[in-house]
VOGU-3710 file (C-alpha; in Angstrom, 3 decimals, decimal comma):
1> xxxxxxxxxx> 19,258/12,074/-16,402  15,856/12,881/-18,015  12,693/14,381/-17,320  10,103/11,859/-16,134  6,076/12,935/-15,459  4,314/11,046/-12,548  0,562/10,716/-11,987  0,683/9,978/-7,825  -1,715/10,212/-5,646  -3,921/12,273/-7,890
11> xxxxxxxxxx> -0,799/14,577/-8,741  1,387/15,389/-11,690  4,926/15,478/-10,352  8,433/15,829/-12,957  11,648/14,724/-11,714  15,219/14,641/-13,414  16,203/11,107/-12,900  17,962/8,260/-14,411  15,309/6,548/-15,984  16,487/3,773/-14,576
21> xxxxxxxxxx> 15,982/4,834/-10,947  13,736/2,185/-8,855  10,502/4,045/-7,939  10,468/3,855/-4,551  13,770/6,438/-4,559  11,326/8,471/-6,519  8,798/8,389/-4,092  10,428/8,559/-1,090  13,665/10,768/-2,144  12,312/13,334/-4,878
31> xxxxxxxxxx> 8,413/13,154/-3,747  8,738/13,086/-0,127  6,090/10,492/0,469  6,878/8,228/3,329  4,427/5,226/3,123  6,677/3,040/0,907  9,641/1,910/2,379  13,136/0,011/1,812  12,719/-3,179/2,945  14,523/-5,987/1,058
41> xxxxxxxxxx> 15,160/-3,987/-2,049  14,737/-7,570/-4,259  10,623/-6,937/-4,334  9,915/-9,742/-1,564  8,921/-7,828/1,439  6,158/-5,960/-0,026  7,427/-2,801/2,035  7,559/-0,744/-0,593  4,475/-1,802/-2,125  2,437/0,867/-4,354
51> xxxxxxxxxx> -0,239/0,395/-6,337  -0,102/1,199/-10,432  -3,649/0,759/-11,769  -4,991/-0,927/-9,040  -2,619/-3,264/-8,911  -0,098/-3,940/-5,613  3,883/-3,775/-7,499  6,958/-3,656/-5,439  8,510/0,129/-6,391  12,334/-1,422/-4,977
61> xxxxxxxxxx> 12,388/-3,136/-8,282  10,069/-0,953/-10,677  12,343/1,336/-12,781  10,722/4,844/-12,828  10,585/5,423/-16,581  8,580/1,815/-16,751  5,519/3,770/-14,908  2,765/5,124/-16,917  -0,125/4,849/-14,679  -1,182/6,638/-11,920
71> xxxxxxxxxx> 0,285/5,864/-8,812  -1,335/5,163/-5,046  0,570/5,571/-2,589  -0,434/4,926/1,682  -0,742/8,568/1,514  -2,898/8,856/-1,422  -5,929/6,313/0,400  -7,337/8,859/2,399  -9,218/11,528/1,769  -10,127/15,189/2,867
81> xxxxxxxxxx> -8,214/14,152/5,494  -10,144/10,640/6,690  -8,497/7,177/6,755  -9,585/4,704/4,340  -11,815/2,282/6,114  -8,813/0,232/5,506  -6,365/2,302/7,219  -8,940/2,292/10,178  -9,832/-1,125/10,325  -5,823/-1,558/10,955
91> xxxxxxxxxx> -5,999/0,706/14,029  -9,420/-0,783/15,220  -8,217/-4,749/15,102  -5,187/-3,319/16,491  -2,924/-5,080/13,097  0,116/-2,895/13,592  3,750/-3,453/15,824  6,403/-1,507/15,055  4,498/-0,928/11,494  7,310/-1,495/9,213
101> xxxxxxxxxx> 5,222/-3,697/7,044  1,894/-1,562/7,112  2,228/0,321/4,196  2,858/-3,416/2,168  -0,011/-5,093/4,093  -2,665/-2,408/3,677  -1,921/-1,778/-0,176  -1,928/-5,305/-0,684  -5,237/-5,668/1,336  -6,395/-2,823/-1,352
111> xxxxxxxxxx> -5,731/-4,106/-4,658  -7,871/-7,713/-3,106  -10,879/-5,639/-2,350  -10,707/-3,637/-5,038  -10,436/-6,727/-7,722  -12,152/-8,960/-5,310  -15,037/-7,092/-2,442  -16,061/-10,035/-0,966  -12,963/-12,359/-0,507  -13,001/-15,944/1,346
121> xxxxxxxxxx> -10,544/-16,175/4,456  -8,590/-18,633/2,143  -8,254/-15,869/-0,367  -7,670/-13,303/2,134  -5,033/-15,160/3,042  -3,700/-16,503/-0,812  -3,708/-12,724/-1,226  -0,877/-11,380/1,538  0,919/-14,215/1,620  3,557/-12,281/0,081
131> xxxxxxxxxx> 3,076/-9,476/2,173  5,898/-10,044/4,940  4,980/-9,410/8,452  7,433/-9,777/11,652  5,648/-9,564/14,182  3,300/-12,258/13,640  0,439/-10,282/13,532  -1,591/-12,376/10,748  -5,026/-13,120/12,379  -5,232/-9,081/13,347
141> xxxxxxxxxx> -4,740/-8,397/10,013  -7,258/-11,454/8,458  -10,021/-9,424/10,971  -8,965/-5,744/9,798  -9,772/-6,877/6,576  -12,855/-8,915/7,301  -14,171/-5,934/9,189  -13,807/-3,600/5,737  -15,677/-6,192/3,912  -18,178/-7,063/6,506
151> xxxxxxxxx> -18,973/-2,794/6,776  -18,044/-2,971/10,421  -18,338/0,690/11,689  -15,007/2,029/13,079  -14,525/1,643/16,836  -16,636/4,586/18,672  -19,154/4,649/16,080  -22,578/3,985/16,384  -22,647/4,384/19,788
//
C-alpha cells in the first residue's frame, strides 16, 4: 500500500492503495464518485472514461500511481449545481436508454469540443467511435452534440 494524492474534480483527495490499483476502483470505491463505471474492464467500452488533462482515458486500465493530472470526472462537469450544456443537450435530444454508456459518451463528447469547438459530423463521429453504445442511440447523440456546438438553448428556454 502507499499514499497516493489525487487532483479530481477540483479536489485534493489521499488514498492508501496499491499503486497499482486501476483508477476507476479509486474513483468509484475510495472516492465515491459514481459517473465512471465497470464496463469491460480491458479499456474498450469507454464506460469508465475520465478525463486527465483534457484528455478522454479509460480509468479500468489506468494504474492510480500513473495519474498526475487533475482528474474530471461526470460529476466534476457541472457547476454550482447546473449541467454542463453537454449534460443537457443529452437530456434535451433525448441520447440516453438505460445510460450505462453516458458517462463514456459525454466525456468523450468533452475532450472533442474542448480540443476541437467546431467539429464536422464526420469528426463527430471519428471521435466516439470508440465510445460503445447499446442501445443504438448514435444519431441522438450526433444532435446532442451538434446542439452544444451550434449554442442551441436548452429545451424551455427562450420561450
Amino acid at each position: 500500500m502507499s499514499l497516493v494524492k489525487l487532483q479530481v474534480n477540483g479536489a485534493t483527495h489521499e488514498v492508501d492503495v496499491d499503486p497499482s490499483t486501476p483508477l476507476l476502483y479509486v474513483l468509484r470505491n475510495d472516492l465515491d464518485l459514481r459517473g465512471p463505471r465497470f464496463g469491460c474492464g480491458v479499456g474498450q467500452c469507454s464506460a469508465c472514461t475520465v478525463l486527465i488533462d483534457g484528455k478522454a482515458v479509460r480509468s479500468c486500465i489506468t494504474p492510480v500511481a500513473a495519474v498526475r493530472s487533475e482528474i474530471t470526472t461526470l460529476e466534476g462537469l457541472a457547476t454550482d449545481g447546473n449541467l454542463h450544456p453537454l449534460q443537457q443537450a443529452w437530456i434535451d435530444e433525448q441520447a440516453a436508454q438505460c445510460g450505462y454508456c453516458q458517462n463514456g459518451q459525454i466525456l468523450t463528447a468533452k475532450a472533442l469540443l474542448d480540443r476541437n469547438p467546431k467539429p464536422s459530423d464526420a469528426e463527430i463521429r471519428e471521435a466516439m467511435d470508440g465510445a460503445l453504445r447499446r442501445c443504438m442511440t448514435y444519431f441522438r447523440v450526433q444532435a446532442a452534440i451538434k446542439r452544444v456546438v451550434s449554442g442551441a438553448p436548452a429545451a424551455g428556454e427562450g420561450k
